[in-house]
N, C-alpha and C positions, 0 to 999 in steps of 0.2 A: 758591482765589480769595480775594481779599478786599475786602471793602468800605470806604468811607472816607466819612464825612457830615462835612460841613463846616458850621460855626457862629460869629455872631457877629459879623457884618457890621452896614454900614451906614451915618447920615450921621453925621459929625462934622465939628468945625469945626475949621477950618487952628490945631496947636496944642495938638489934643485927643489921646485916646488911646481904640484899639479894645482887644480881645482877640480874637484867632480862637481856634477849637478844631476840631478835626480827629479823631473818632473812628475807630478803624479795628474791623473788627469780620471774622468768617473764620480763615482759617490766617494768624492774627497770627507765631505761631512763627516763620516767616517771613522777615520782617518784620527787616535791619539798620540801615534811614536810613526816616526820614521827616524830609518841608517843604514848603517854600511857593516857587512860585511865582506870576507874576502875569502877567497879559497884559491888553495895550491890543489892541482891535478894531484888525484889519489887518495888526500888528507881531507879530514874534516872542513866543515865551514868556519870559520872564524870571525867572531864579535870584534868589528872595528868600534862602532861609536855610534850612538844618537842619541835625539834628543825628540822631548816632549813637544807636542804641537801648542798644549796652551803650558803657560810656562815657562818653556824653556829649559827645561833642566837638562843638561845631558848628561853623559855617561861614554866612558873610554878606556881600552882598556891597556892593561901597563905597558904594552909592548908602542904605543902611539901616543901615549899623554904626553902632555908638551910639546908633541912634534904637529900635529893633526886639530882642527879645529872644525866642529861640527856646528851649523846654521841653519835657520831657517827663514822662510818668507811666507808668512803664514797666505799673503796675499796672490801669492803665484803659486802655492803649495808646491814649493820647489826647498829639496834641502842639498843643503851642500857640504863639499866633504875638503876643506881646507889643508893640503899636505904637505907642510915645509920640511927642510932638513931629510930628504928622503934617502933611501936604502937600498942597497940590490935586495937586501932581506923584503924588501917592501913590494919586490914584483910579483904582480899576482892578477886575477882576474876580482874586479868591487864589485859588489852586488850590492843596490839599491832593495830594501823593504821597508812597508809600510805596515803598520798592525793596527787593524781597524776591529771594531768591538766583532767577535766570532769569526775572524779571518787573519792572516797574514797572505801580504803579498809580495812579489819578487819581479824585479827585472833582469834582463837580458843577461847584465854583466858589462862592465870597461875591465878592458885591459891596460893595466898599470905598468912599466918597464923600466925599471930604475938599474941604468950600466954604469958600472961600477971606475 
C-alpha cells in the first residue's frame, strides 16, 4: 500500500502562486508516475500534470502549461505541484496520485482558492 498526504493549499489571489506537495510514504518502490489532478464538485476529475519518477518526464495539460510546474524528489518521494499566474478558473479541490505497477493511488485532496 501506499500512502499520499497532500500539502499546501489554499487562498490566493487571481495572479498569485501556490505550491502543492504530495508525500508519499509505504512501498514507495513501487511507485513509476506521480501528479495532480483536480476536480470541480459534479464534473469529472481532471488531468493536471505529472511526471515520471525515473526520468523525469512529465506531462501537462493545455489548460496549465506554462502556468504550472511539475517536480520531483526522488529522495523524499515527494512531488510538487508549482502554480504561478493562477486563476479563479483554477479553484478547485488537487488531488495527489501515485501509479504503482497494478495500482493507482489517491490522496485526500487540497483545496485550491484562487479570488479573483
Amino acid at each position: 500500500q501506499v500512502q499520499l498526504e497532500e500539502s499546501g493549499g489554499g487562498l490566493v489571489q487571481a495572479g498569485g502562486s501556490l505550491r502543492l506537495s504530495c508525500a508519499a510514504s509505504g512501498r514507495t518502490f513501487n511507485i513509476y508516475r506521480m501528479g495532480w489532478y483536480r476536480q470541480v464538485p459534479g464534473k469529472e476529475r481532471e488531468f493536471v500534470a505529472d511526471i515520471t519518477w525515473s526520468g523525469g518526464t512529465t506531462s501537462y495539460s493545455d489548460s496549465v502549461k506554462g502556468r504550472f510546474t511539475v517536480s520531483r524528489d526522488n529522495a523524499k518521494s515527494t512531488v510538487y505541484l508549482q502554480m504561478n499566474s493562477l486563476k479563479p478558473e483554477d479553484t478547485t479541490t488537487y488531488y495527489c496520485y501515485a501509479r504503482a505497477y497494478g495500482s493507482d493511488y489517491w490522496g485526500k485532496g487540497t483545496l485550491v482558492t484562487v479570488s479573483s
